[in-house]
C-alpha positions in Angstrom: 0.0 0.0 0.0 1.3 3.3 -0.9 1.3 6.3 1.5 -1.7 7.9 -0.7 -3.5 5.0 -0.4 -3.1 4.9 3.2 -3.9 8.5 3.9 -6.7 9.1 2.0 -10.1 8.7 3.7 -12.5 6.7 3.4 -16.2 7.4 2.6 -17.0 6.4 5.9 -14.2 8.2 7.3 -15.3 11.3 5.4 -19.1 11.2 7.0 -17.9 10.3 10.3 -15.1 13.2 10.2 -18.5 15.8 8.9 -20.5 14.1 11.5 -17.7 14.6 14.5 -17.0 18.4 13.3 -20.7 19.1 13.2 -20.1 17.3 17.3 -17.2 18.7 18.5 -16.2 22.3 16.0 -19.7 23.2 15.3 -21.6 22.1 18.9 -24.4 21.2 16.7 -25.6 18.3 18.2 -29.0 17.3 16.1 -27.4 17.5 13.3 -24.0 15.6 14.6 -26.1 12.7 16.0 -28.3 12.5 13.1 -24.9 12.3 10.3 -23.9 9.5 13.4 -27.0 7.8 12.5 -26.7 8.4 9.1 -23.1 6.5 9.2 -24.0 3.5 10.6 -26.8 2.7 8.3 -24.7 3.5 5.1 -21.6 1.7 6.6 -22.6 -0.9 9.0 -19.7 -3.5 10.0 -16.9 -0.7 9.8 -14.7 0.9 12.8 -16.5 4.2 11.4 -19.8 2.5 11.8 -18.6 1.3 15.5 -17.1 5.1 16.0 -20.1 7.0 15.1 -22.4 4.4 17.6 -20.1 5.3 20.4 -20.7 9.2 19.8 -24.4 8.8 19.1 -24.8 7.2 22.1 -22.7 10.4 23.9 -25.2 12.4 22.4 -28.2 10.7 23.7 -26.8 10.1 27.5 -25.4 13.9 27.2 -29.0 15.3 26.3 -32.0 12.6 27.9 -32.0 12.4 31.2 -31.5 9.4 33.1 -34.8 8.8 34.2 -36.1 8.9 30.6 -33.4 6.4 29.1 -34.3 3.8 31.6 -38.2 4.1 31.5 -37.4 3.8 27.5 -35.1 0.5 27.8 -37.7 -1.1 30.3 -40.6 -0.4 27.9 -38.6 -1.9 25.7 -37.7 -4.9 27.2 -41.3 -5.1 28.0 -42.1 -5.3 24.9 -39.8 -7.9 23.3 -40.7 -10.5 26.4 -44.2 -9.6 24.6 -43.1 -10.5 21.3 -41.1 -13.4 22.3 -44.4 -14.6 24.4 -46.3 -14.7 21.2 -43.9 -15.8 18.9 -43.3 -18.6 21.0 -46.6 -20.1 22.4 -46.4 -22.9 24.8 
């Protein structure tokens, strides 16, 4: 590999570099966790992909409060021991 090959960016590393600047340079943080998003459905199984999950979750614990995030995680647990109950009858 040559070193232009190595330096140059990736597409993924190109959307999760816009999506970190819109984070970090621009504090927009809509936008940033919505470019997040945006990189790990058009690049799923990449270290951007991994990267951008890490920040969008930064965003969410930085912005709902704690309360909130666990009344949403036990609604959803709730809901997939529904699922699972009728997917599965005995």
């Amino acid at each position: 590999m040559n070193m232009k090959t190595r330096t140059e960016l990736t597409v993924a590393g190109r959307d999760y570099a816009t999506a970190y600047a819109a984070h970090y340079a621009a504090h927009d943080l809509p936008t940033a966790l919505k470019l997040y998003l945006e990189v790990i459905a058009s690049h799923p199984g990449t270290r951007d992909a991994f990267n951008a999950r890490s920040q969008a979750r930064n965003i969410i614990r930085a912005t709902v409060p704690e309360k909130e995030l666990m009344d949403a995680h036990v609604a959803l647990a709730f809901t997939h021991f529904e699922q699972k109950r009728n997917s599965n009858p005995a």
